[in-house]
N, C-alpha and C positions, 0 to 999 in steps of 0.2 A: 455419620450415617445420615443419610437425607428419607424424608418420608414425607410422600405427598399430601398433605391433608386430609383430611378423609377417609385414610387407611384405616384397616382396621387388624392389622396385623397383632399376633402377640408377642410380648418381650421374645420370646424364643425362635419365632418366626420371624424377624426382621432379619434381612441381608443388606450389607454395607453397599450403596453404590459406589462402581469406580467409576473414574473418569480416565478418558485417555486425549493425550495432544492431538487436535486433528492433525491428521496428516494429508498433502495434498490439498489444502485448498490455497496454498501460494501457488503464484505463476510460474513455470521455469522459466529460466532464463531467454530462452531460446522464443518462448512467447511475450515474458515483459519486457523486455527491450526494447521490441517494435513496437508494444503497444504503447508503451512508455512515448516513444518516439512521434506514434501518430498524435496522441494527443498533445506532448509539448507544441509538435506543429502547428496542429489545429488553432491551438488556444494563444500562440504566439502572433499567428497570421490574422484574428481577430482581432487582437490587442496589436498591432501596429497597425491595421485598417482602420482602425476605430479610432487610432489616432488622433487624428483632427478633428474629430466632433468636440473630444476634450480640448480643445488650444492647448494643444502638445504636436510637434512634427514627427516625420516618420522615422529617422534619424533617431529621434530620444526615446521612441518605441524602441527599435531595435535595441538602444544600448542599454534599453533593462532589461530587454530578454535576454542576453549574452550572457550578463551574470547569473539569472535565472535555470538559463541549461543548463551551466557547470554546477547549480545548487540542486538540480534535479537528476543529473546525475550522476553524482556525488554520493546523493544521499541513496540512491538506486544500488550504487555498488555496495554502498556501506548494507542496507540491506541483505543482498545478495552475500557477504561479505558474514552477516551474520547469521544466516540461515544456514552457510558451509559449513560454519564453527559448529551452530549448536546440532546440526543433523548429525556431522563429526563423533559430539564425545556423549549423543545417546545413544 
């Protein structure tokens, strides 16, 4: 039982707060994808323009975002992935 501070409820008057799993505040899929997608964009096209301010070329930008995408979404499915399961078997 949780009680605010300050209450001044008596033993007999107190009710148990429940809580419930939000539901709905993850993206569908249908929305995080693409957004997933504009920003890997965004944030890849920085990081290889940005490149050569660091003495690093545009080439070895790229070939860290490469691995990058398949880690972003990888981990995006896996997600997705687990959000199916547990929606599933509540």
């Amino acid at each position: 039982m949780i009680l605010l501070p300050g209450s001044r409820l008596s033993e007999s008057n107190r009710r148990p707060v429940h809580y419930e799993e939000p539901r709905g505040w993850l993206a569908r899929r249908r929305v995080a994808i693409p957004v997933e997608i504009a920003l890997f964009a965004t944030g890849a096209a920085v990081f290889v323009l940005s490149a050569p301010s660091h003495d690093a070329t545009y080439t070895s930008g790229i070939a860290i975002c490469l691995p990058a995408a398949v880690v972003s979404a990888g981990t995006t499915a896996l997600g997705m992935w687990l959000r199916r399961r547990r929606t599933a078997s509540a």
